[in-house]
BAFI-3210 file (N, C-alpha, C; in Angstrom, 3 decimals, decimal comma, padded with zeros to 6 digits):
// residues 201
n [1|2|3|4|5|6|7|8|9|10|11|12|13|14|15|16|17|18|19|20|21|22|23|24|25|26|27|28|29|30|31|32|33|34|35|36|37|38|39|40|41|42|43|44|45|46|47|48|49|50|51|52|53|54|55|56|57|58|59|60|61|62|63|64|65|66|67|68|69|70|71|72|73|74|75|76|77|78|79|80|81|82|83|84|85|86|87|88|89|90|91|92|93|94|95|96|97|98|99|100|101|102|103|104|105|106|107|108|109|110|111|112|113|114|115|116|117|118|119|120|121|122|123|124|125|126|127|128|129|130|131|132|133|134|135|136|137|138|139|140|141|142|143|144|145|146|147|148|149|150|151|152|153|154|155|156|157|158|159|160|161|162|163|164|165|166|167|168|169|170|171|172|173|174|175|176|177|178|179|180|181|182|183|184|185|186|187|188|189|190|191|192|193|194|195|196|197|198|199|200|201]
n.u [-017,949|-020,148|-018,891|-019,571|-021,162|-019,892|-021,557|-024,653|-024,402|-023,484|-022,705|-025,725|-026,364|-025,079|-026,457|-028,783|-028,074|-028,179|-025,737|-025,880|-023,918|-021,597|-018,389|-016,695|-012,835|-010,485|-006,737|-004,450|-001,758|000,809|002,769|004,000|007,391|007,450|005,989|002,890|001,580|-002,018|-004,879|-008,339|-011,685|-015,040|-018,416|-021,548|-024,464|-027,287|-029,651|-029,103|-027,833|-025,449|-024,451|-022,500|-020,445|-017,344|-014,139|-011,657|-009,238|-010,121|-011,894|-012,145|-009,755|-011,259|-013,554|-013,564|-013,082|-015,648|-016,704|-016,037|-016,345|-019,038|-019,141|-018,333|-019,807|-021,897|-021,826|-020,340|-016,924|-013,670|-009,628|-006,455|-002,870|000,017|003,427|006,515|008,338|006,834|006,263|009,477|010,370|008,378|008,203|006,283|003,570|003,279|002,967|000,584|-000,961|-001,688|-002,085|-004,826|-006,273|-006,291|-007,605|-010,048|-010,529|-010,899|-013,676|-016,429|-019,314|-017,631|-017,837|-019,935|-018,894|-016,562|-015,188|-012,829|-009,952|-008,889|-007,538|-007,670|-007,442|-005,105|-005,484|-007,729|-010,145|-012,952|-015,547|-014,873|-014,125|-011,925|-011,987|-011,291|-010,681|-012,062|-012,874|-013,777|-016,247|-017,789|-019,522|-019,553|-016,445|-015,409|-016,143|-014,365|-012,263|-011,955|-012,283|-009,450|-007,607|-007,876|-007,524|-004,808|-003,801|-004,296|-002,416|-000,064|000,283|000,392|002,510|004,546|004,096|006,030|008,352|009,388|010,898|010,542|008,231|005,991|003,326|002,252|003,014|002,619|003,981|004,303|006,845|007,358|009,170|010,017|010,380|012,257|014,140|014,421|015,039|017,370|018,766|018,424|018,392|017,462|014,689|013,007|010,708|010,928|010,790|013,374|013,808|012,856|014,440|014,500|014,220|016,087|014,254]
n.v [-012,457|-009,711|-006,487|-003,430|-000,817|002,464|005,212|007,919|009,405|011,380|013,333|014,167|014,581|016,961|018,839|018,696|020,687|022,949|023,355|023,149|022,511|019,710|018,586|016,194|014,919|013,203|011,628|009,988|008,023|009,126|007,302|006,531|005,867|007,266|009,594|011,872|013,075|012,970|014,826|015,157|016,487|015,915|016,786|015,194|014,936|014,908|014,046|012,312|009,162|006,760|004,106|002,022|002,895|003,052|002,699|003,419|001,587|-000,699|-001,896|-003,187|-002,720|-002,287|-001,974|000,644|002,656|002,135|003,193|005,611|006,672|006,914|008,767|011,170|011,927|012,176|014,770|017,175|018,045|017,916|017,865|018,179|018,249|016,988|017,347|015,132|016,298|018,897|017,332|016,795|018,737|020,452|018,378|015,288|015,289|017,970|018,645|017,299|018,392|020,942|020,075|018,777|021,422|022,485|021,170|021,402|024,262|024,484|023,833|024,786|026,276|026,787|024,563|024,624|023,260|021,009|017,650|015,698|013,266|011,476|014,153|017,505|020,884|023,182|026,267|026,565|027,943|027,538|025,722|022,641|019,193|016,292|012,960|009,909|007,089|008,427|007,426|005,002|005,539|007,806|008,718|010,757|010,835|008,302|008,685|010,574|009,409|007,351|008,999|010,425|008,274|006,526|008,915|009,214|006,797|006,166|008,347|007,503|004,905|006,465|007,883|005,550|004,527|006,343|006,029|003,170|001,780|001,250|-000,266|001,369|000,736|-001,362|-001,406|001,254|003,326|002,181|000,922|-001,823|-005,084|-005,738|-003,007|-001,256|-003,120|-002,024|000,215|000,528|-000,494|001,225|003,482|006,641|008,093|011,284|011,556|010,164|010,801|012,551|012,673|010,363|006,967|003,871|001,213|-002,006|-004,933]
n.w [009,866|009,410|008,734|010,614|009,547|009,779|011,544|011,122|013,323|014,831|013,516|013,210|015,416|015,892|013,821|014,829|016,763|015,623|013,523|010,413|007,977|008,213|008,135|007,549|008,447|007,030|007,209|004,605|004,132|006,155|007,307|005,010|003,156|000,990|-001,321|-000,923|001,601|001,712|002,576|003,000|002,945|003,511|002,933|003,800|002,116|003,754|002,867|001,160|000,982|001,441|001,244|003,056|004,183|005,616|007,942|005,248|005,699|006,007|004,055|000,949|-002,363|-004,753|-003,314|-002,255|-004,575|-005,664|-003,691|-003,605|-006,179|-005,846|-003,071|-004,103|-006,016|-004,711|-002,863|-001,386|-001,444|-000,717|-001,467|-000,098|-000,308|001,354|-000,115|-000,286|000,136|001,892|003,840|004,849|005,455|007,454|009,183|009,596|010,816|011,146|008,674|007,724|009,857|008,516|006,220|006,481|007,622|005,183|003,494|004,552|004,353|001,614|000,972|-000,333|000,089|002,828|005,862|008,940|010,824|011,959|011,738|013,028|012,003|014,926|015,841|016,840|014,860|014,353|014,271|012,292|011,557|012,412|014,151|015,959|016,262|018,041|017,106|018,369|016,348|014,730|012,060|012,391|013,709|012,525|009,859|007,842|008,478|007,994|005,397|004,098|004,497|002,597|000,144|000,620|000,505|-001,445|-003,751|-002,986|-003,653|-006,631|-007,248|-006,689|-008,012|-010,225|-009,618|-010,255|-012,548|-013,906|-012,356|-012,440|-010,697|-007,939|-007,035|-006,457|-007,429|-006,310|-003,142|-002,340|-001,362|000,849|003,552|003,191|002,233|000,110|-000,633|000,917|000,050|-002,536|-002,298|-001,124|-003,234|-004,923|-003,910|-002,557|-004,397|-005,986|-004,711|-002,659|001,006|002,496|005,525|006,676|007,605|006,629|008,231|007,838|006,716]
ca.u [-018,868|-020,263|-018,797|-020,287|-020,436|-019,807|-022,672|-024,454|-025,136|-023,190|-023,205|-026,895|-026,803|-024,435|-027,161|-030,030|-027,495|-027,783|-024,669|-025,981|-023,070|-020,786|-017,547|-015,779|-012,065|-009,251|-005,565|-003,743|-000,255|001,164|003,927|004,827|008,346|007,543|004,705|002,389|-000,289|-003,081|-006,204|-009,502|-013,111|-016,197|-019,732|-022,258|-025,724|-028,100|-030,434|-028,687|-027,609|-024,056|-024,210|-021,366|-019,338|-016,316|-012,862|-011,151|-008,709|-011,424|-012,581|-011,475|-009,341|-012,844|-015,067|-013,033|-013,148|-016,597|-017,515|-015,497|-017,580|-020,687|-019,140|-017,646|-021,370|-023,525|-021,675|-019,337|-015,523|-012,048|-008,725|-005,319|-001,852|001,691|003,944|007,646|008,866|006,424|006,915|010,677|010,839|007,904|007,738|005,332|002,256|002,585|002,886|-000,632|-002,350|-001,687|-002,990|-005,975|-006,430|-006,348|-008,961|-011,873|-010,777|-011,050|-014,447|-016,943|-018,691|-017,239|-018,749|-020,319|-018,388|-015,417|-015,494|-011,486|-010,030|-007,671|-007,742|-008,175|-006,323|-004,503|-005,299|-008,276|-011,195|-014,129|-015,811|-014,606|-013,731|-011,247|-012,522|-010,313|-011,146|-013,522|-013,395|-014,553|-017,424|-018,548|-019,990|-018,095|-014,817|-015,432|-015,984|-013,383|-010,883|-012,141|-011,677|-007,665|-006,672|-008,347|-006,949|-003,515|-003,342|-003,959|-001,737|001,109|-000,049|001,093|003,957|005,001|004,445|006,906|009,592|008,576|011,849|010,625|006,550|004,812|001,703|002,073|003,252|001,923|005,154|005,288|007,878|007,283|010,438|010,241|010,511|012,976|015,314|014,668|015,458|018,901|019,340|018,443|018,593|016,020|013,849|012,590|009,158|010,997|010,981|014,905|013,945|012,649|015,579|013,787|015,170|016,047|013,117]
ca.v [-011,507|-008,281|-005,154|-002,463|000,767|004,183|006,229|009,608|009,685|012,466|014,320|014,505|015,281|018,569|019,687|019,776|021,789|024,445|023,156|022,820|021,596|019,016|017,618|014,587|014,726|012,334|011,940|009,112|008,393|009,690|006,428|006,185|006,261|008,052|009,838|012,377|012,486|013,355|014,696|015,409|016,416|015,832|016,907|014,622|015,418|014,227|013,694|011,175|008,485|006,376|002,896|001,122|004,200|002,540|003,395|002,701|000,262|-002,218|-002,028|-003,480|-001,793|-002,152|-001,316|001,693|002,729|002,152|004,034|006,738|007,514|007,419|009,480|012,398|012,536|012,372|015,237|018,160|017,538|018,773|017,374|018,736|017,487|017,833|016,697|014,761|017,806|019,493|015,745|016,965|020,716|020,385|017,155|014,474|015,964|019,407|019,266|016,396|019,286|021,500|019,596|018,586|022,611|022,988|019,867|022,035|025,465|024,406|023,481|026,337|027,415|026,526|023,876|024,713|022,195|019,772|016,522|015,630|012,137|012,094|015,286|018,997|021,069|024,191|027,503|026,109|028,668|027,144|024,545|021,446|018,211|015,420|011,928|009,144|006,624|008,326|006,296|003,875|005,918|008,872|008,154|011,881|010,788|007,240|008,712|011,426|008,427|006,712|009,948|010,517|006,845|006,534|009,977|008,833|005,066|006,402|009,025|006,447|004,324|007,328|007,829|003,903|004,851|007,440|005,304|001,438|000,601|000,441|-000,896|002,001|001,011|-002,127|-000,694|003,017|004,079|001,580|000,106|-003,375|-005,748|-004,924|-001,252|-001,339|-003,696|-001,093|001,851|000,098|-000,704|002,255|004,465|007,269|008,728|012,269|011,274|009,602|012,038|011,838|012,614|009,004|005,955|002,921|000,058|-003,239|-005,694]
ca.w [010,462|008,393|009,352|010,437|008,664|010,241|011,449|011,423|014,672|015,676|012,425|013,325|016,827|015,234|012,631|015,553|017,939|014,586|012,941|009,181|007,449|008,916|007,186|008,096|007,699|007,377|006,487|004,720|004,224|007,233|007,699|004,321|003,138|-000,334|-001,979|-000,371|002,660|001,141|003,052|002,342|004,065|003,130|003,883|003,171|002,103|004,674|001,644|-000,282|001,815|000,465|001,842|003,593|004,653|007,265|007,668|004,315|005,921|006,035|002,842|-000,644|-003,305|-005,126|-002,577|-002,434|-005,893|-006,087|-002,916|-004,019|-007,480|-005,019|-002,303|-005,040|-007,140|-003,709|-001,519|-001,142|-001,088|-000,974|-000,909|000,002|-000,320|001,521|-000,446|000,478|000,278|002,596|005,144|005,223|005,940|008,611|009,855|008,858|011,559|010,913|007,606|007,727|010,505|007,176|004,975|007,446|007,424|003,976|002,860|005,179|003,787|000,040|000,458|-000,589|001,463|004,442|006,413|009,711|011,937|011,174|012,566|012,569|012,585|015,841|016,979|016,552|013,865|014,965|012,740|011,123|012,124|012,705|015,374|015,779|017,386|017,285|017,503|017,735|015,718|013,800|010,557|012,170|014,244|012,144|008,744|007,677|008,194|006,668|003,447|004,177|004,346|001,278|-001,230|000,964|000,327|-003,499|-004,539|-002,600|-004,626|-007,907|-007,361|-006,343|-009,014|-011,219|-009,755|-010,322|-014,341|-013,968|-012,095|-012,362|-009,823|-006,484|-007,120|-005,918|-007,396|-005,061|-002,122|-002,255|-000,819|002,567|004,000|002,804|002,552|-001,372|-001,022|001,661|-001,142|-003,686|-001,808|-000,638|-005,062|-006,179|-003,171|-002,732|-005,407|-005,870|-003,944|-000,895|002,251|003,468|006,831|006,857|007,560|006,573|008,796|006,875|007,249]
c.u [-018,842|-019,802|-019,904|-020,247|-020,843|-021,720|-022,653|-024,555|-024,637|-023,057|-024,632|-027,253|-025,886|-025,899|-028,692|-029,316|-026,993|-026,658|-025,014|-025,338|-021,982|-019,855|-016,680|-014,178|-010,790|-007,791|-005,094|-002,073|001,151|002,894|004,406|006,424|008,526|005,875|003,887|001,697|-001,339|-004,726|-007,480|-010,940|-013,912|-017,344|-020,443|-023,535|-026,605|-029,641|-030,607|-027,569|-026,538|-023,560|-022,681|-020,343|-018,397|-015,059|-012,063|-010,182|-009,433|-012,383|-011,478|-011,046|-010,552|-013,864|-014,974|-013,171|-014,652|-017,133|-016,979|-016,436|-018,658|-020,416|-018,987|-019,098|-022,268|-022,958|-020,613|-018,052|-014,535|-010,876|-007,465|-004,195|-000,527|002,433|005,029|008,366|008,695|006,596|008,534|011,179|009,992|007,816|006,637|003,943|002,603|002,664|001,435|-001,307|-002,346|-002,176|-004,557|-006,975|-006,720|-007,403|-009,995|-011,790|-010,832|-012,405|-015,709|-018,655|-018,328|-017,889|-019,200|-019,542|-017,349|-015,306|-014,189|-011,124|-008,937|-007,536|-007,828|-006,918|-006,397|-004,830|-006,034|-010,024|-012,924|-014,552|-015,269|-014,413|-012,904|-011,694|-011,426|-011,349|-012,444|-013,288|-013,734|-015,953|-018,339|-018,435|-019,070|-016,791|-014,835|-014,753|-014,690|-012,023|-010,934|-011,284|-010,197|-007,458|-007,264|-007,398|-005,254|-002,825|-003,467|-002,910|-000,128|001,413|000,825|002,205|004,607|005,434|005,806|008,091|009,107|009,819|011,804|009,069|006,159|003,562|001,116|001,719|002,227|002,586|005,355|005,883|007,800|008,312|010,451|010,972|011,882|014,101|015,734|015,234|017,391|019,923|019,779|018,696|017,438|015,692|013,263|011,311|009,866|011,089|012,688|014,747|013,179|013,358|014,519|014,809|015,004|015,244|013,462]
c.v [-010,200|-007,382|-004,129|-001,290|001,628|004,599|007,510|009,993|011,204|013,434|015,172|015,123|017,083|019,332|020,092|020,855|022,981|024,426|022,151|021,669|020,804|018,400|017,178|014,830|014,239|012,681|010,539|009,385|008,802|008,904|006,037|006,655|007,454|008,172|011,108|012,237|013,544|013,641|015,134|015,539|016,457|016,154|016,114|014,817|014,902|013,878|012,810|009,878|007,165|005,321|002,094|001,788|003,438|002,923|002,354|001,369|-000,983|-002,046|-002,581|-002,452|-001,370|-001,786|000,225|002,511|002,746|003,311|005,570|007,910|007,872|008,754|011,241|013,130|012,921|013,584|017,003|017,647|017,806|017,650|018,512|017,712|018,044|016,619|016,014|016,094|018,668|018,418|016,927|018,241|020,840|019,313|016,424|015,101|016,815|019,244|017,889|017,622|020,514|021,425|019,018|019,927|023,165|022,408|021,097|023,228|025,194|023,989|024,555|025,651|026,624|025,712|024,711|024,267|021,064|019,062|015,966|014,090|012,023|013,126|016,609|019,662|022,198|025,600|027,110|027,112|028,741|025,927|023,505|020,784|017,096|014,203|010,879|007,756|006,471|007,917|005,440|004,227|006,870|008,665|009,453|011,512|009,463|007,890|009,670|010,568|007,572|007,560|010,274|008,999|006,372|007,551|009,847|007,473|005,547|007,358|008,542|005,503|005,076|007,610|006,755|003,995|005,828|006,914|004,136|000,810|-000,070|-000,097|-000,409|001,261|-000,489|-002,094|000,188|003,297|003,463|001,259|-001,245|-004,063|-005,200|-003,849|-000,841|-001,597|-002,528|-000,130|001,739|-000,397|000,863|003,568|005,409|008,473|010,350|012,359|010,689|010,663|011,211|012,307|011,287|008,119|004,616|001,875|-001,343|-004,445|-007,238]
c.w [009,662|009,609|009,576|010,201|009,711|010,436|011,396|012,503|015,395|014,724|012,933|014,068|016,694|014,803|013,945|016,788|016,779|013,685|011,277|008,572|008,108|008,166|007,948|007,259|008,100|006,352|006,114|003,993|005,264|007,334|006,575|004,209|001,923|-000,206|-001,050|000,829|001,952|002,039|002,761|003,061|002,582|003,775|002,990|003,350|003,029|004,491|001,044|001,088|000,852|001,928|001,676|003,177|005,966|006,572|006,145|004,335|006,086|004,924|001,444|-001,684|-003,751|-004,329|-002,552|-003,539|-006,203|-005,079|-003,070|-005,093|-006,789|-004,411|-002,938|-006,065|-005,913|-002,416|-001,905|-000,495|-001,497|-000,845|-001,284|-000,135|-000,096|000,791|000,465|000,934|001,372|004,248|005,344|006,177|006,970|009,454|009,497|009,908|011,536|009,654|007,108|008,708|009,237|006,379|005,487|006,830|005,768|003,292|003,278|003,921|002,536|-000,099|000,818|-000,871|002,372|005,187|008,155|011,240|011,158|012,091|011,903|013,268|013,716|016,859|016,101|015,667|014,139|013,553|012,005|012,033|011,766|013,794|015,121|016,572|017,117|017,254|016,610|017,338|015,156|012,461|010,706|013,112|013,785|010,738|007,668|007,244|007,843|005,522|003,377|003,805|003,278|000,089|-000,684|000,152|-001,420|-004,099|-003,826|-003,509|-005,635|-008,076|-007,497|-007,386|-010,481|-011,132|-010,059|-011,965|-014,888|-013,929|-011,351|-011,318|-008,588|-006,261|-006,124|-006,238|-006,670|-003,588|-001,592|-001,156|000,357|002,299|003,819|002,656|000,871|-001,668|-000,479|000,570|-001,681|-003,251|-001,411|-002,337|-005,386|-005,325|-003,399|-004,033|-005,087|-004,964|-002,624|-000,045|002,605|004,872|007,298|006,351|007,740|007,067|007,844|007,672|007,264]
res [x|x|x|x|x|x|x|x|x|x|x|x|x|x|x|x|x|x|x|x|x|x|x|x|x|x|x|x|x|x|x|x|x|x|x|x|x|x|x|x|x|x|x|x|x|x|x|x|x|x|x|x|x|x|x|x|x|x|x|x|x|x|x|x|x|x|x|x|x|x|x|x|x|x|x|x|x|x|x|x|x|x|x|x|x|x|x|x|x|x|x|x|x|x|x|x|x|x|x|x|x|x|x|x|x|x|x|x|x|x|x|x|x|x|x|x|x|x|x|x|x|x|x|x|x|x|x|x|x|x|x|x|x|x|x|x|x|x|x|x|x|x|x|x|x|x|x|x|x|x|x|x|x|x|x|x|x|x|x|x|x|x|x|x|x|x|x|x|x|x|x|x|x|x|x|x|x|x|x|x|x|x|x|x|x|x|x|x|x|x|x|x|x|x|x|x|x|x|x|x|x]
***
């Protein structure tokens, strides 16, 4: 059975209640053991229209990758990033409502309205709303979760080139029975968060 992609529907019903620009924005990474969360908004033109927008977990490495080049040429878009570093010293959700906060404000000008995946982000001053499982209901935070989880895998990918021992660019830092091994070989890497005890799988 075909999926079905994300709509604008409520993007739309924003822009006639006066709310111009609208950006969609998601976080991934959140449960890894290593590597960043990476988040990222997007506004998308309501011009240019960027077929078979759904939440990136239901899409192909490749579909990904492809909808990415579309989503990055046809729109306005930011991304932020807490590192392990930033996971450790705040906690893995404040230091993701941070980086939430930081995706909107990097994108110039300012959108109008942020359409957040989950829920509402604290200290981020402008309208908004949370909607749970909007990547898979608001066409926004689709693509929002495409350019996080693309610009999160290549990034992982890179780190893997760096240190080939525990197959990041497999993984992308879960807990997989693999990673788990490695981490119990080699113990943890400059990218693992140590306030995360990976149980043996």
């Amino acid at each position: 059975m075909r999926r079905q992609s994300a709509r604008r529907t409520i993007e739309n019903a924003l822009r006639r209640r006066g709310f111009a620009d609208v950006a969609g924005v998601d976080e991934v990474g959140c449960g890894a053991l290593a590597g960043p969360v990476i988040a990222a908004a997007v506004v998308l033109d309501p011009c240019k229209h960027v077929a078979g927008l759904r939440d990136s977990k239901l899409l192909t490495a490749s579909q990904r990758e492809r909808l990415y080049v579309e989503i990055t040429a046809a729109t306005r878009w930011a991304v932020a990033v807490a590192s392990s570093e930033d996971v450790d010293r705040l906690n893995v959700h404040r230091a993701s409502l941070d980086a939430l906060r930081r995706a909107v404000e990097a994108l110039d000008p300012l959108p109008a309205f942020a359409l957040i995946d989950g829920f509402t982000v604290p200290d981020l001053n402008l309208p908004q709303r949370g909607l749970v499982g909007g990547d898979r209901r608001c066409a926004a935070i689709a693509a929002a979760s495409i350019v996080a989880k693309v610009t999160r895998d290549r990034e992982m990918v890179r780190l893997h080139r760096v240190d080939p021992r525990y197959g990041f660019d497999r993984h992308k830092g879960y807990a997989t029975r693999a990673h788990v091994a490695a981490v119990a070989r080699f113990g943890y890497s400059r990218v693992h968060r140590r306030s995360f005890r990976p149980r043996a799988l």
